[in-house]
MIFIBA-589888 format. One record per atom (N, C-alpha, C, O, CB): atom name; x, y, z; residue number from 1; chain. Coordinates in Angstrom, 3 decimals, m for minus. Glycine has a CB too. Layout:
REM residues N
CA, X, Y, Z, NUM, A
...
//
This chain:
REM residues 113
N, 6.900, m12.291, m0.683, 1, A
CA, 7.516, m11.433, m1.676, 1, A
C, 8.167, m10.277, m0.925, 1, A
O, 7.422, m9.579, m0.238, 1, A
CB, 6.471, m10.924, m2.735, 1, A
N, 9.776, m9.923, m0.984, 2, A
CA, 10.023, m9.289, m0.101, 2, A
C, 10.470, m7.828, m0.980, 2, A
O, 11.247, m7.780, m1.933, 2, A
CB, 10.999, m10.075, 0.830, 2, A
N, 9.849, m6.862, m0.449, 3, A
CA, 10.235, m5.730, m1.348, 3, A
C, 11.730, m4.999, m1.091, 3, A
O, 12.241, m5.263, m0.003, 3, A
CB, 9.094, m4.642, m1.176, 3, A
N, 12.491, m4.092, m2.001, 4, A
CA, 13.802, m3.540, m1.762, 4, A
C, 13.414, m2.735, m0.835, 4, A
O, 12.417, m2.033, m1.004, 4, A
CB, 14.571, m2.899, m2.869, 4, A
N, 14.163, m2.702, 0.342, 5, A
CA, 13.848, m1.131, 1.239, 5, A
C, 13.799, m0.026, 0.748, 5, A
O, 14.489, 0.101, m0.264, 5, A
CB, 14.723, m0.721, 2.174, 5, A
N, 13.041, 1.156, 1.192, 6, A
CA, 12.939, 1.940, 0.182, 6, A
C, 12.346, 2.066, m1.450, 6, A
O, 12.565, 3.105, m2.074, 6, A
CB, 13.874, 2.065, 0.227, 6, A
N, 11.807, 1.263, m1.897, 7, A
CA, 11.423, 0.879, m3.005, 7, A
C, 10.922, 2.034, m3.605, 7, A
O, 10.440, 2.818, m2.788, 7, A
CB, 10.596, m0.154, m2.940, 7, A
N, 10.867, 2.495, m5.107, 8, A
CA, 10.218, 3.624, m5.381, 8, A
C, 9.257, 2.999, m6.059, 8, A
O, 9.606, 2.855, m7.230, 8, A
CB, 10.914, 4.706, m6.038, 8, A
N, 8.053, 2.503, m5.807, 9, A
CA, 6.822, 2.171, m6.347, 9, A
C, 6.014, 2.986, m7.725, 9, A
O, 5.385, 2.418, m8.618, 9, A
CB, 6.036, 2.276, m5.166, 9, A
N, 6.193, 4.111, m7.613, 10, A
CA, 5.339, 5.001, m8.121, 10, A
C, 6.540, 4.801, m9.713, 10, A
O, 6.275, 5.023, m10.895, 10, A
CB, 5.088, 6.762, m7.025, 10, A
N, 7.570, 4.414, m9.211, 11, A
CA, 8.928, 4.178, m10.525, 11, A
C, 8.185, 2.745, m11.016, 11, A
O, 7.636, 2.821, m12.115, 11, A
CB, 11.133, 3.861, m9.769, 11, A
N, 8.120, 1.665, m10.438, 12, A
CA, 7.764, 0.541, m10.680, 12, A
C, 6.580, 0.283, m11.206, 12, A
O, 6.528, m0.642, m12.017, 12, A
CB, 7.893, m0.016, m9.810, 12, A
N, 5.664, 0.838, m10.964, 13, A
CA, 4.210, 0.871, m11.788, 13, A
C, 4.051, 1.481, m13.238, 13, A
O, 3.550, 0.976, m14.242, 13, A
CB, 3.207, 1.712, m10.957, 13, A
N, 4.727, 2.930, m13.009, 14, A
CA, 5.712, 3.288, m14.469, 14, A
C, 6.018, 2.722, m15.452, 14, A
O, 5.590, 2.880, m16.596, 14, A
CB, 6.793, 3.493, m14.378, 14, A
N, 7.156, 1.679, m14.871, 15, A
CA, 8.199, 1.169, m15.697, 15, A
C, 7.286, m0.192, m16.088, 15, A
O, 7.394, m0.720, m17.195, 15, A
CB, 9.824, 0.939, m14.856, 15, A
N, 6.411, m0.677, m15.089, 16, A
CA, 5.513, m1.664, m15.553, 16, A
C, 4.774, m1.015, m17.245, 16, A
O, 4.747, m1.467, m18.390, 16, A
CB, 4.254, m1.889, m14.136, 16, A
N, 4.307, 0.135, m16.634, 17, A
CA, 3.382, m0.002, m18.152, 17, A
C, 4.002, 0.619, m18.837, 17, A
O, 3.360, 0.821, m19.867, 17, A
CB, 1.919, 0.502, m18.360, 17, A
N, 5.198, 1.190, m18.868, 18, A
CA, 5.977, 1.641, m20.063, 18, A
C, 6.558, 0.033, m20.783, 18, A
O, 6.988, 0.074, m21.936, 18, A
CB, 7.415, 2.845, m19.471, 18, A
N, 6.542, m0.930, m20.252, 19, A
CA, 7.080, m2.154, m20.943, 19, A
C, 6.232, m2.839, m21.438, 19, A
O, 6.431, m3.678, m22.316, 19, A
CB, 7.768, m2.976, m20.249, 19, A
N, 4.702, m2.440, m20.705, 20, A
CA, 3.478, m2.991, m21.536, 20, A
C, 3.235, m2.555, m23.212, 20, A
O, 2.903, m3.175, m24.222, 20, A
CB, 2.165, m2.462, m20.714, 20, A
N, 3.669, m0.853, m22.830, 21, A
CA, 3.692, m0.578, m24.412, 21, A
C, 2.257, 0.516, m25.251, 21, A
O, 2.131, 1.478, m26.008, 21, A
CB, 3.608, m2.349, m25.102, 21, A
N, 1.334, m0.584, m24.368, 22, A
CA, m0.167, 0.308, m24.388, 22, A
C, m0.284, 0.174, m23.222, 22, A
O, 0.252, m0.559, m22.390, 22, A
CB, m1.561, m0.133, m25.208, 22, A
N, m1.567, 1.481, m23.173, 23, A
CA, m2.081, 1.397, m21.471, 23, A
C, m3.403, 1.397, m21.881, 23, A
O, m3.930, 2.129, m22.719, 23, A
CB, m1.678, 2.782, m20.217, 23, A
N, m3.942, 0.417, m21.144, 24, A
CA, m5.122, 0.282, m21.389, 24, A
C, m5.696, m0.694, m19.790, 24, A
O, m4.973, m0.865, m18.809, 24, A
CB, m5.217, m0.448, m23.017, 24, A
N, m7.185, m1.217, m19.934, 25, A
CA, m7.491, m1.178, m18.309, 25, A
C, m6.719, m2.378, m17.444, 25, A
O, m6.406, m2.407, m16.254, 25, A
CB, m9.239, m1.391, m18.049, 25, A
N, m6.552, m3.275, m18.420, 26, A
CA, m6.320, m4.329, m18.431, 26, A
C, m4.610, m4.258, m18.156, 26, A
O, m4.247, m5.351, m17.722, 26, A
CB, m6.946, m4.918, m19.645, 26, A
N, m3.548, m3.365, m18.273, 27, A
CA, m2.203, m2.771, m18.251, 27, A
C, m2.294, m2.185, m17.118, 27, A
O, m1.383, m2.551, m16.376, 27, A
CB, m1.775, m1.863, m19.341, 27, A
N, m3.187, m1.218, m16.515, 28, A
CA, m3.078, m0.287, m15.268, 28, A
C, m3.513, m1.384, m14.461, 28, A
O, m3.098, m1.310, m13.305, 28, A
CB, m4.016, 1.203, m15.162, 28, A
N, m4.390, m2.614, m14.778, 29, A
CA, m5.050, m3.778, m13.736, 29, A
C, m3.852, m4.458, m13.095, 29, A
O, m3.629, m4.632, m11.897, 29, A
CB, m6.051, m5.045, m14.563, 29, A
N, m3.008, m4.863, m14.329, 30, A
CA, m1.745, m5.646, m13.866, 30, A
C, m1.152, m5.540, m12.980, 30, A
O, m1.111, m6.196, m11.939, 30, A
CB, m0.916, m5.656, m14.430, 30, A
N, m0.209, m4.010, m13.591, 31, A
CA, 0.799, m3.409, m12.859, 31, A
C, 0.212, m3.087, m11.584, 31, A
O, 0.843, m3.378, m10.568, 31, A
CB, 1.381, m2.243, m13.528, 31, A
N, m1.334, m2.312, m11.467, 32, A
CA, m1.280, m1.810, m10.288, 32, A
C, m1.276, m3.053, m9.275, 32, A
O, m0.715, m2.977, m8.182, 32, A
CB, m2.403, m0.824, m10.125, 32, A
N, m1.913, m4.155, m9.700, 33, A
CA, m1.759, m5.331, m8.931, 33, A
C, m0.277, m6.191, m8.426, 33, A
O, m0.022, m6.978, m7.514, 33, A
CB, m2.512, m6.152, m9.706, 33, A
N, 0.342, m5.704, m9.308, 34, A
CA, 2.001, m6.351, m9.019, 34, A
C, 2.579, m5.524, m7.972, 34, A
O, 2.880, m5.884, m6.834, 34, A
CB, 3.166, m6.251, m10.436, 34, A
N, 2.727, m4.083, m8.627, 35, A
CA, 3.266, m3.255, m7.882, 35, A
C, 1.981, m3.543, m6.576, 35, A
O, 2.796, m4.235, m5.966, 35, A
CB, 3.513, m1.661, m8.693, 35, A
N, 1.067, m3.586, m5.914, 36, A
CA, 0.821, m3.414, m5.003, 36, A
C, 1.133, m4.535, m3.726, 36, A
O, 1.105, m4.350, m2.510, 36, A
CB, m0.210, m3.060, m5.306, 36, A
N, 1.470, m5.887, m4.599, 37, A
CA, 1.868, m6.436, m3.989, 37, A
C, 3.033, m6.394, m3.260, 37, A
O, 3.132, m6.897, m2.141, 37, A
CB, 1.713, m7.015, m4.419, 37, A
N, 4.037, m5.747, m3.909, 38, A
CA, 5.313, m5.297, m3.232, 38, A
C, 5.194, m4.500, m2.145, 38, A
O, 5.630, m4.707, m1.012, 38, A
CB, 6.133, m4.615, m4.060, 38, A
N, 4.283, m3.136, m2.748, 39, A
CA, 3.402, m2.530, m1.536, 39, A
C, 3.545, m2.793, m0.233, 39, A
O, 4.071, m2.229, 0.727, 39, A
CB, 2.179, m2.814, m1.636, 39, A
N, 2.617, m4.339, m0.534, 40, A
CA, 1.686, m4.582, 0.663, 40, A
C, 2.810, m5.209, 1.501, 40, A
O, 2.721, m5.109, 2.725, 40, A
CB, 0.230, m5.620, 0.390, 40, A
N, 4.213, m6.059, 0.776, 41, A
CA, 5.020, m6.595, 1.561, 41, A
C, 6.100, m5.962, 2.535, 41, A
O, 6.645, m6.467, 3.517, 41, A
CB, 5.487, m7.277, 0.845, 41, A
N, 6.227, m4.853, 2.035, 42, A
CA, 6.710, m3.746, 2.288, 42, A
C, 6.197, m3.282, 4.006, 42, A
O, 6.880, m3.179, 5.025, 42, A
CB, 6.220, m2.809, 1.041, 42, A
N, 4.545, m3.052, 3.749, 43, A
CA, 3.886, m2.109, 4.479, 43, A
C, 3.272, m3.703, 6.013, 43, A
O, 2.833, m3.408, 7.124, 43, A
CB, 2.322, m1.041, 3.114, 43, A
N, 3.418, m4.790, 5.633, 44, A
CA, 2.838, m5.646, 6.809, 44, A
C, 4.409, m6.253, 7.489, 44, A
O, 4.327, m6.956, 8.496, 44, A
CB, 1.583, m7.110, 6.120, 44, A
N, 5.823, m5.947, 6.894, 45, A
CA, 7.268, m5.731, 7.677, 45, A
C, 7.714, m4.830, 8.278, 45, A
O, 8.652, m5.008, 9.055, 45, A
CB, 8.183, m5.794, 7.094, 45, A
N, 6.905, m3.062, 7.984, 46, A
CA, 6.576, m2.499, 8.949, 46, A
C, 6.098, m2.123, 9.630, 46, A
O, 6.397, m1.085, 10.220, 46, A
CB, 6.635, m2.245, 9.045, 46, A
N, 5.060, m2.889, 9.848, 47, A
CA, 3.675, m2.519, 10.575, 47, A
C, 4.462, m3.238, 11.275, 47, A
O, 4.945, m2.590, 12.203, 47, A
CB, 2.008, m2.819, 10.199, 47, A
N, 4.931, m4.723, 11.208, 48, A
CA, 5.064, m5.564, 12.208, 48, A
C, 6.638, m5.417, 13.123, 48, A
O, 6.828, m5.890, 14.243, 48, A
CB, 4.823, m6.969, 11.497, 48, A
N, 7.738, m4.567, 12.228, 49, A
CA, 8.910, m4.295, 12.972, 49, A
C, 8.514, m3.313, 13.962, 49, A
O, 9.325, m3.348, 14.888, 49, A
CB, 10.058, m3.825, 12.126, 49, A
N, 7.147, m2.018, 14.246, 50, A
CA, 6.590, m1.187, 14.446, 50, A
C, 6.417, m1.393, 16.160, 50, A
O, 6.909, m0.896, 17.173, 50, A
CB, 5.514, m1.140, 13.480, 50, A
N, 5.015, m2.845, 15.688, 51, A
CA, 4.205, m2.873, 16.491, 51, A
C, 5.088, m4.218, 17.402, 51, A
O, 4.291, m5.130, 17.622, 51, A
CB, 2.652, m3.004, 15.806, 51, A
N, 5.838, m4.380, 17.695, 52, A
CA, 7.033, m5.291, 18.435, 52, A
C, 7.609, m4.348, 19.299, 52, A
O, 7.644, m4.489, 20.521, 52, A
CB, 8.265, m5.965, 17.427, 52, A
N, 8.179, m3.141, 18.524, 53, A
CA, 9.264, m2.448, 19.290, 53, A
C, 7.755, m1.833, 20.201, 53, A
O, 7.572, m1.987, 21.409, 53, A
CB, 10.602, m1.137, 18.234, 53, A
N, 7.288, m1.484, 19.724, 54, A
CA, 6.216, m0.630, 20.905, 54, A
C, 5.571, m1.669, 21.192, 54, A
O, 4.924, m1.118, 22.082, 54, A
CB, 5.097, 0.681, 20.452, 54, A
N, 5.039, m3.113, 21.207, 55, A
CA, 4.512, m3.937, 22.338, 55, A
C, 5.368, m3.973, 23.428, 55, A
O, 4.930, m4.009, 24.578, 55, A
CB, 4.251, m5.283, 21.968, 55, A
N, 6.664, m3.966, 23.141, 56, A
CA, 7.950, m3.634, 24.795, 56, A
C, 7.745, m2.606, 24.990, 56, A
O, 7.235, m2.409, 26.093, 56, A
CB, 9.745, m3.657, 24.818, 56, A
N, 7.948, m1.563, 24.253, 57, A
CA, 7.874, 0.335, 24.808, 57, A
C, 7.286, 0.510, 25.550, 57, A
O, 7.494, 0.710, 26.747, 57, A
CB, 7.386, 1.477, 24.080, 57, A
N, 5.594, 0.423, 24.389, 58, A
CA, 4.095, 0.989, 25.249, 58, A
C, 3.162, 0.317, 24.731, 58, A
O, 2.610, 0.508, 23.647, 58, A
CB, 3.581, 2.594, 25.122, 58, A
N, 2.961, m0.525, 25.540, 59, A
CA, 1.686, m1.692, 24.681, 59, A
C, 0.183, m0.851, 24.600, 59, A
O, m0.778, m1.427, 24.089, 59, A
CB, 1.300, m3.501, 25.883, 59, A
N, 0.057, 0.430, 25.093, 60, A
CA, m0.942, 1.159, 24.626, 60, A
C, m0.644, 1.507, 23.117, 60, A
O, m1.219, 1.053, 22.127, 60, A
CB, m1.123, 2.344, 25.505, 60, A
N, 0.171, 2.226, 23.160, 61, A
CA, 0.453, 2.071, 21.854, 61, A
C, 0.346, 1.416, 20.604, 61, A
O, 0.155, 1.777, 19.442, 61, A
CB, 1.058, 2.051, 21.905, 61, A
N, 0.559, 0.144, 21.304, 62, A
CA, 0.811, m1.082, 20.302, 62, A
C, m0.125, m1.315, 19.589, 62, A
O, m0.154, m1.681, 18.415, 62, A
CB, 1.088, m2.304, 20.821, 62, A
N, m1.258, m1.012, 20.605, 63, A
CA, m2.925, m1.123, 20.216, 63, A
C, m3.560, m0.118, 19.720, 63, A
O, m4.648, m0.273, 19.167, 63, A
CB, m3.789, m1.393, 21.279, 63, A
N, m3.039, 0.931, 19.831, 64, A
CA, m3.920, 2.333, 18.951, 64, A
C, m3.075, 1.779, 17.182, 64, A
O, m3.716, 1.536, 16.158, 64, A
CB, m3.148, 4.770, 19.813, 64, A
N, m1.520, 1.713, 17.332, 65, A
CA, m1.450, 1.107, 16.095, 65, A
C, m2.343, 0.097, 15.053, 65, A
O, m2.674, 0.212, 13.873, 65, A
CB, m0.567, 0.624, 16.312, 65, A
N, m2.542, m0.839, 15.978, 66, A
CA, m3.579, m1.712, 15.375, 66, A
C, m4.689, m1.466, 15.033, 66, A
O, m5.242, m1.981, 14.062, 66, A
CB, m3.829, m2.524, 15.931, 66, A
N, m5.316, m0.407, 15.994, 67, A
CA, m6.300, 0.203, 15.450, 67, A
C, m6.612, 1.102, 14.509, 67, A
O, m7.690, 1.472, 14.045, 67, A
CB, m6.641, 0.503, 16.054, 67, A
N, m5.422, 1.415, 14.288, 68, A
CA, m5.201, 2.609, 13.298, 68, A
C, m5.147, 2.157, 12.301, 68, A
O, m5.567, 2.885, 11.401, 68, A
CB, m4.151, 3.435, 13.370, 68, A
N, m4.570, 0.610, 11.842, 69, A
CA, m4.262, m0.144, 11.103, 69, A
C, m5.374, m0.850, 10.403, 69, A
O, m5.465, m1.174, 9.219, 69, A
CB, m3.489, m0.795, 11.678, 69, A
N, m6.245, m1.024, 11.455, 70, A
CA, m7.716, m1.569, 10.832, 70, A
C, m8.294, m0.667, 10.500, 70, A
O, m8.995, m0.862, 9.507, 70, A
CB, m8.673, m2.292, 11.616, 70, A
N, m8.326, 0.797, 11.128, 71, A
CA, m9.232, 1.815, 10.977, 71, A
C, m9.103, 2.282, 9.145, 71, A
O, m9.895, 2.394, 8.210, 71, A
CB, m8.772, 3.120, 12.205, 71, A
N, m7.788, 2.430, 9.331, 72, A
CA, m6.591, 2.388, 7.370, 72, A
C, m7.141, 1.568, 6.636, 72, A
O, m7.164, 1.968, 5.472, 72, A
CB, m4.694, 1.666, 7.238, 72, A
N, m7.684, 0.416, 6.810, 73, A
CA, m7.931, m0.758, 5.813, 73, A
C, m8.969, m0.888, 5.587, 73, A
O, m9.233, m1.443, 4.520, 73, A
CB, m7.588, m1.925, 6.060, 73, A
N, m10.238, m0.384, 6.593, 74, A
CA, m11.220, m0.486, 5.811, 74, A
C, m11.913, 1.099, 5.255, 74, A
O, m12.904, 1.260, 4.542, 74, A
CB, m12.158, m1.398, 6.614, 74, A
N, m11.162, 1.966, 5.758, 75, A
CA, m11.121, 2.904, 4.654, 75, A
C, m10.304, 3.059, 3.458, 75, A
O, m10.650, 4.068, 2.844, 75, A
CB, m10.986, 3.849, 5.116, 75, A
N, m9.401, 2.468, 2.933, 76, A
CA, m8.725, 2.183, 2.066, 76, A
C, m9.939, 1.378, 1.176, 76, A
O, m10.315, 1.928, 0.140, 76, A
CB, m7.424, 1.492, 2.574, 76, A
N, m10.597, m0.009, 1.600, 77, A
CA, m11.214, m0.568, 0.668, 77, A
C, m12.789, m0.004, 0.463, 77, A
O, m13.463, m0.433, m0.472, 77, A
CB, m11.088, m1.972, 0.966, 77, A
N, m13.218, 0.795, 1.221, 78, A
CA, m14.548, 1.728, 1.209, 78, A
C, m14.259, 2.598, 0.287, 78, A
O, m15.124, 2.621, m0.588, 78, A
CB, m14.965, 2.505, 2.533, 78, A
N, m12.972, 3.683, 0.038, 79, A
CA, m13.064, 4.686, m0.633, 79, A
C, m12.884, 4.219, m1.826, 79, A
O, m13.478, 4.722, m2.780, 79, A
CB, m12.333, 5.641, m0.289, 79, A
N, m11.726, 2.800, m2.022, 80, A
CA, m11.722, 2.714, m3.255, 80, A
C, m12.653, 1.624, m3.793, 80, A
O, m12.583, 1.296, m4.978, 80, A
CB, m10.460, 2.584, m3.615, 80, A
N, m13.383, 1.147, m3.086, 81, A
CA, m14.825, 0.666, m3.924, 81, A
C, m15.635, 1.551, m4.437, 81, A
O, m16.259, 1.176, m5.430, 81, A
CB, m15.782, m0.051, m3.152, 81, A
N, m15.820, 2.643, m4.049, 82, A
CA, m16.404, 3.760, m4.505, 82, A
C, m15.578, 4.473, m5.645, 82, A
O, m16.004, 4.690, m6.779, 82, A
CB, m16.631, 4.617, m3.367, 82, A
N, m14.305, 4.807, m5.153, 83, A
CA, m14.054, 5.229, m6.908, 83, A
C, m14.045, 4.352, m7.974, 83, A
O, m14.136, 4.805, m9.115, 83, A
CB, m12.757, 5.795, m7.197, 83, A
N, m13.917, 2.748, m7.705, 84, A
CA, m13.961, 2.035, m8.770, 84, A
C, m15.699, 2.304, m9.384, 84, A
O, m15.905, 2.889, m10.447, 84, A
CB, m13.468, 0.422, m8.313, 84, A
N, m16.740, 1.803, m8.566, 85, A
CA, m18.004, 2.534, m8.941, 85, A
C, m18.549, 3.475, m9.832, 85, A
O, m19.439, 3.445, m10.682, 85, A
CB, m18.253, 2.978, m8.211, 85, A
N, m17.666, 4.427, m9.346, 86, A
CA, m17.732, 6.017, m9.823, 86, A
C, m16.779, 6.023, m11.176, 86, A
O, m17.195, 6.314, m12.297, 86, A
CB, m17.033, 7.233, m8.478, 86, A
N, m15.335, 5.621, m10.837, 87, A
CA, m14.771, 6.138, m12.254, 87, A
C, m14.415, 5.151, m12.900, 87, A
O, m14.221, 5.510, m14.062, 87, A
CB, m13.634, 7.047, m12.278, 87, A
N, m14.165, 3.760, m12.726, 88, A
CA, m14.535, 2.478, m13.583, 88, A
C, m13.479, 1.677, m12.770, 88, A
O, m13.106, 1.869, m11.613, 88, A
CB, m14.311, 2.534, m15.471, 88, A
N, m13.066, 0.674, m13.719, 89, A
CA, m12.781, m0.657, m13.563, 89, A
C, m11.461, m0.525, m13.064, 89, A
O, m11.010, m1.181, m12.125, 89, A
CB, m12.933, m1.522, m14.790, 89, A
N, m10.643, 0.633, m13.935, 90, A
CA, m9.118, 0.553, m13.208, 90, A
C, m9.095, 0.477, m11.750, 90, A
O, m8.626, m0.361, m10.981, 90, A
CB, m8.229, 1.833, m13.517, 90, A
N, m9.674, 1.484, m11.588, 91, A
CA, m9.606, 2.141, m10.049, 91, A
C, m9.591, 0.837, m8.948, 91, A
O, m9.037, 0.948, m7.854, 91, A
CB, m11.165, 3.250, m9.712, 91, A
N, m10.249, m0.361, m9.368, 92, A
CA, m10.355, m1.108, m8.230, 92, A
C, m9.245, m1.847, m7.826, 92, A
O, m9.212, m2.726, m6.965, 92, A
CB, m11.330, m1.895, m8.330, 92, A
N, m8.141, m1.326, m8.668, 93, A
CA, m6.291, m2.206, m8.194, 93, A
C, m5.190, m0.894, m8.451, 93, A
O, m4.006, m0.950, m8.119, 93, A
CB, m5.606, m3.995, m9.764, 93, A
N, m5.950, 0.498, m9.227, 94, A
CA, m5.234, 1.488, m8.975, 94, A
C, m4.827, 1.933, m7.992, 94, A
O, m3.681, 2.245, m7.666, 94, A
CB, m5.548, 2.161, m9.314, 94, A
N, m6.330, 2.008, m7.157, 95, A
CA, m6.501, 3.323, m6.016, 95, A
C, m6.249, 2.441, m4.892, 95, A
O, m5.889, 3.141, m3.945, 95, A
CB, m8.183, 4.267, m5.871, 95, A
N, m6.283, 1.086, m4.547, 96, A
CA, m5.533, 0.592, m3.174, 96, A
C, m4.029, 0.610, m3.769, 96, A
O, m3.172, 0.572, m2.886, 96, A
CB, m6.077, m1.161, m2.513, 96, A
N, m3.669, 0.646, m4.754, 97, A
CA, m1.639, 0.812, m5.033, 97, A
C, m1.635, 2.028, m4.603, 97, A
O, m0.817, 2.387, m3.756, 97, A
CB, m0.727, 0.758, m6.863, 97, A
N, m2.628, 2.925, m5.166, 98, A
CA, m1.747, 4.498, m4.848, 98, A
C, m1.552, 4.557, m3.203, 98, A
O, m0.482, 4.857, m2.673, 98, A
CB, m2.848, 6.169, m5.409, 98, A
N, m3.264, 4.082, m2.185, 99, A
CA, m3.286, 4.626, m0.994, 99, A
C, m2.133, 3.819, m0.077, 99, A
O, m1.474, 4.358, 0.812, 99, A
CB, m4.772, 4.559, m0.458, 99, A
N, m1.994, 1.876, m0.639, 100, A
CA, m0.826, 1.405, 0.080, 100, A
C, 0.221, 1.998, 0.186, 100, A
O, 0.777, 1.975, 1.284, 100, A
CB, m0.452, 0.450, m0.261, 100, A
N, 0.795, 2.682, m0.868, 101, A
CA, 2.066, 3.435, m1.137, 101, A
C, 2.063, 4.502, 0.069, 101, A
O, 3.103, 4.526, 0.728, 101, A
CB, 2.091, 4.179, m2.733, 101, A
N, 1.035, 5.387, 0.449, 102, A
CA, 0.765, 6.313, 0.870, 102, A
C, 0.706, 5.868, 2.209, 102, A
O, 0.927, 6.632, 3.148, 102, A
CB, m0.188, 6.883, 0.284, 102, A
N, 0.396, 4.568, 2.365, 103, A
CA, 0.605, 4.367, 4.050, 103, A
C, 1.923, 3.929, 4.550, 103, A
O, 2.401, 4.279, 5.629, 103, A
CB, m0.361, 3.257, 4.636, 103, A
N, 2.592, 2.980, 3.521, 104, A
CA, 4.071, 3.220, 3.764, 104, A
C, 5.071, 4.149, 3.483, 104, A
O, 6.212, 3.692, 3.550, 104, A
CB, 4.542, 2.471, 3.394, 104, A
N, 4.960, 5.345, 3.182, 105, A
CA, 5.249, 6.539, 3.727, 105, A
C, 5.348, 6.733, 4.608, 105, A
O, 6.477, 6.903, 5.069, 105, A
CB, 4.807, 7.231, 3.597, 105, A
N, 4.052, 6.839, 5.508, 106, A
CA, 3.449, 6.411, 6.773, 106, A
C, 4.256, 5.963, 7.601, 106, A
O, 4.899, 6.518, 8.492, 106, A
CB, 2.548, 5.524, 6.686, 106, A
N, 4.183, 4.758, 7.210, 107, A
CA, 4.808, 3.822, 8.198, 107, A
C, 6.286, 3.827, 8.368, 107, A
O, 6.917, 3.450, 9.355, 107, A
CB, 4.461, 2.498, 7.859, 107, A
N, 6.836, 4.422, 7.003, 108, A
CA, 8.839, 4.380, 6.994, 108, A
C, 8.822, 5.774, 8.126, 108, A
O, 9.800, 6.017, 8.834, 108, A
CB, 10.005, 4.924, 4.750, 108, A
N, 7.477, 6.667, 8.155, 109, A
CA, 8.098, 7.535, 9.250, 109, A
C, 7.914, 7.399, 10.467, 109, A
O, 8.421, 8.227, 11.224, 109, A
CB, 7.848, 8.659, 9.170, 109, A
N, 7.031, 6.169, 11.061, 110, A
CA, 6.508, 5.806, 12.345, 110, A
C, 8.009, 4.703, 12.623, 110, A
O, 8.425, 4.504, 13.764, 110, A
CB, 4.632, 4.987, 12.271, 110, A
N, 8.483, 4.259, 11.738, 111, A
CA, 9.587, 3.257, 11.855, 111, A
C, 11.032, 4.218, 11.556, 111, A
O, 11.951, 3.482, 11.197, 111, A
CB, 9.324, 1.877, 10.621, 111, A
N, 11.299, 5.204, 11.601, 112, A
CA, 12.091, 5.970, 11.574, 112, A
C, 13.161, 5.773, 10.309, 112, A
O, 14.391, 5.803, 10.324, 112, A
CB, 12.530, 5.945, 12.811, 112, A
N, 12.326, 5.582, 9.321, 113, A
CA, 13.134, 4.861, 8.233, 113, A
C, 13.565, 6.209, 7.492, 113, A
O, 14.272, 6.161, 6.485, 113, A
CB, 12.193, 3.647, 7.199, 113, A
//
């Protein structure tokens, strides 16, 4: 699934449940799951245009990326198992859309996008 460059996500999750009509858990479950998929397609084309140009650059590099990358992911799914826990059911396809979004940010500025 290949996302638009630049994509405004936080528009797309929006416009998801403004077409749902109601919001309810089962509406924020969807969208946040659709939209995160774009997300995620988004965020593993630049991890990987990233970690290429710096395996030639500085293959030290290449590897703190990766690590940084794993270090990101399983705090991404730690914190938001816990807010799903804590504040319910949405949270467990909300809060990895919001933080993916937040790492491709990230990443459009490590990729000079």
């Amino acid at each position: 699934m290949a996302a638009p460059e630049h994509a405004d996500y936080e528009r797309m999750y929006s416009d998801c449940v403004d077409r749902a009509g109601t919001l309810n858990n089962g509406v924020v479950d969807a969208c946040s799951s659709t939209t995160s998929e774009h997300v995620k397609a988004e965020m593993n084309a630049l991890y990987k245009r990233i970690h290429d140009r710096l395996s030639t650059q500085s293959p030290q590099d290449a590897d703190r990326l990766e690590q940084a990358q794993k270090s990101w992911l399983v705090y991404r799914n730690t914190h938001c198992d816990l807010a799903g826990a804590y504040v319910g059911s949405p949270m467990y396809a909300f809060c990895p859309m919001q933080l993916n979004i937040a790492r491709v940010t990230e990443l459009r500025e490590l990729a000079g996008d």
